[in-house]
C-alpha positions as CSV (number, residue, x, y, z in Angstrom):
1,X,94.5,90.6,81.0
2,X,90.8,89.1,79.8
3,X,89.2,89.6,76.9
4,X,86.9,92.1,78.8
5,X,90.0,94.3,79.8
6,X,90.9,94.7,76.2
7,X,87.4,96.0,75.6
8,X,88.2,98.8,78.4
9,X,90.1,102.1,78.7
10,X,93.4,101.1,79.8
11,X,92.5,103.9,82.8
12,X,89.6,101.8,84.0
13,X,91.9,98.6,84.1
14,X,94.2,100.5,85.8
15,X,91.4,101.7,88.3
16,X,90.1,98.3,88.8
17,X,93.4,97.0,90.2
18,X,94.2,99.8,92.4
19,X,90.7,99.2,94.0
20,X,91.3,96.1,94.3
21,X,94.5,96.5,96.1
22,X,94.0,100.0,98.6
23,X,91.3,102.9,99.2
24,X,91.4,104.3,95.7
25,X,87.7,104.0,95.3
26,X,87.9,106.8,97.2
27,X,88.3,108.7,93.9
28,X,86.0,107.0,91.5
29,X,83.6,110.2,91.3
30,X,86.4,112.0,90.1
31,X,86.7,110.1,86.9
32,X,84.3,111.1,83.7
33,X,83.0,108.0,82.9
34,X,80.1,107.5,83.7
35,X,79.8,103.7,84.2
36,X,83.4,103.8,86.3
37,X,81.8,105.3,89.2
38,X,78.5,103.0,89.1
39,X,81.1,99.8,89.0
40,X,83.6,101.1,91.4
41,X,80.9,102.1,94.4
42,X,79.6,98.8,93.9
43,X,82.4,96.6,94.3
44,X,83.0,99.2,97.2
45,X,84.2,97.0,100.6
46,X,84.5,97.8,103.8
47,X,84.9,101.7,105.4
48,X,84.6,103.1,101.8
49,X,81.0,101.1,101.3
50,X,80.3,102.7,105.3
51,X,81.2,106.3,104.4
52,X,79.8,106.5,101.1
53,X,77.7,109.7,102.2
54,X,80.8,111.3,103.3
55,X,82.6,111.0,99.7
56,X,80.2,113.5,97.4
57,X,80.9,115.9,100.2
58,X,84.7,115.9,98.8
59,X,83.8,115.7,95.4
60,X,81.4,117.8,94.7
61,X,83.6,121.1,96.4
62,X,86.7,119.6,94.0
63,X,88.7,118.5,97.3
64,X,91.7,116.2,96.2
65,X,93.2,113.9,99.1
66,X,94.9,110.7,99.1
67,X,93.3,107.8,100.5
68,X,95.6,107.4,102.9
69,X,95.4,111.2,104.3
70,X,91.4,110.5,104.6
71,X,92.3,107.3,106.8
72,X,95.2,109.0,108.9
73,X,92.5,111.4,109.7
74,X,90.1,109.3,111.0
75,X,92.6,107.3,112.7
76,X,94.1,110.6,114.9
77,X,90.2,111.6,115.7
78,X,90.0,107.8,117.1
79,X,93.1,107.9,119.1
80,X,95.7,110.0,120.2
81,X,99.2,109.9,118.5
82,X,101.7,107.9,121.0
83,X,103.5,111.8,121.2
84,X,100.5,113.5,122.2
85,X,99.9,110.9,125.0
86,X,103.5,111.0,126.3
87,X,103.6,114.4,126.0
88,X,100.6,115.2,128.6
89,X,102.3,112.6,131.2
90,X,105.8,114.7,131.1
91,X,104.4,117.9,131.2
92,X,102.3,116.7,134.5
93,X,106.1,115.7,135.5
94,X,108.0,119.0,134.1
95,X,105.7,121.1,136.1
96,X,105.9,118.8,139.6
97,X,109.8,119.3,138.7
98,X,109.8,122.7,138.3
99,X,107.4,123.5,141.4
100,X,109.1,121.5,143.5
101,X,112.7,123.3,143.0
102,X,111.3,126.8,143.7
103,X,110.5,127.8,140.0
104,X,114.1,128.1,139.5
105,X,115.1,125.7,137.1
106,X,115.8,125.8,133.9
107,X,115.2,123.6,130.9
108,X,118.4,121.8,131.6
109,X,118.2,121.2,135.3
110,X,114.4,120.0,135.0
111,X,116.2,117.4,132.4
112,X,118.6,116.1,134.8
113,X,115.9,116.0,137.5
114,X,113.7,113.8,135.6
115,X,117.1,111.4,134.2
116,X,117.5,110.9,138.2
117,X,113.9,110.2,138.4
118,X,114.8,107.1,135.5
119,X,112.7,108.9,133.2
120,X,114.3,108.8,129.9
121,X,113.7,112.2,128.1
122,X,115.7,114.4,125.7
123,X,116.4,117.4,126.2
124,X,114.9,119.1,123.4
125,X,111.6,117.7,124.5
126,X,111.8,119.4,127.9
127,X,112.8,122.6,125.9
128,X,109.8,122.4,123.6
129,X,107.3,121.6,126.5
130,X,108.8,124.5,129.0
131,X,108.1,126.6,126.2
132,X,104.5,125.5,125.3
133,X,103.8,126.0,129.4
134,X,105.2,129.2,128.9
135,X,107.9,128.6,132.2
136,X,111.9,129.6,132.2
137,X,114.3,129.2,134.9
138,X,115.7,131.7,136.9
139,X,117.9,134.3,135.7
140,X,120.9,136.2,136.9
141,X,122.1,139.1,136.7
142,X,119.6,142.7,137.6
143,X,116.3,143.3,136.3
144,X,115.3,146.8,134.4
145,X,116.9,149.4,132.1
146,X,120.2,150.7,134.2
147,X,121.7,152.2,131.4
148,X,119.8,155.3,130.4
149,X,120.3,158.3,132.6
């Protein structure tokens, strides 16, 4: 600690090493002093010094977010997640599987399909996707309200 630290709040210490070490310049508006968000934005680096018209957007209507939920958002606008991606390429295979066997099968026999197609799937994910495309198997058994006379 240097002789200037001592003549500090402990807070701003505090703040100055954070900034130093992630995104939590982010926040320096939030703070009341005054000279804390004059010396934070200008040792500002990077994507924070970039987006520095974006951040009195967040202040000023009182919206707290972590630094890192700001980033992860920016990141998923960039690029899609890895799950997103493989789930567009398997329902694109879910459906070819499921035209090709007459719109009979089920969840489970779409599964199989695609393991004897050597692509590795679970289960669960074909259930979850049948369900977003809104397609079932066939089932057995008669159709309608017999038992009322």
């Amino acid at each position: 600690m240097s002789f200037d630290d001592e003549l500090r709040p402990p807070e701003l210490v505090d703040l100055r090493r954070l900034t130093s070490l992630s995104g939590a310049s982010f926040f320096a508006a939030e703070l009341d002093w005054p000279h804390t968000r004059r010396s934070v934005h200008r040792r500002a680096q990077g994507p924070l010094r970039r987006r520095r018209a974006d951040l009195p957007v967040l202040t000023d209507h009182d919206c707290k977010i972590a630094p890192s939920t700001y980033y992860a958002h920016h990141k998923r606008r960039a690029a899609p997640a890895a799950r997103t991606v493989r789930d567009a390429e398997l329902r694109r295979l879910i459906t070819e599987a499921y035209q090709a066997n007459y719109r009979v099968y089920g969840a489970r026999k779409v599964w199989r399909h695609l393991n004897r197609q050597d692509v590795a799937v679970a289960r669960c994910t074909v259930e979850r996707l049948m369900r977003e495309l809104g397609i079932t198997g066939a089932v057995r058994g008669k159709k309608g309200d017999h038992h009322h006379p």
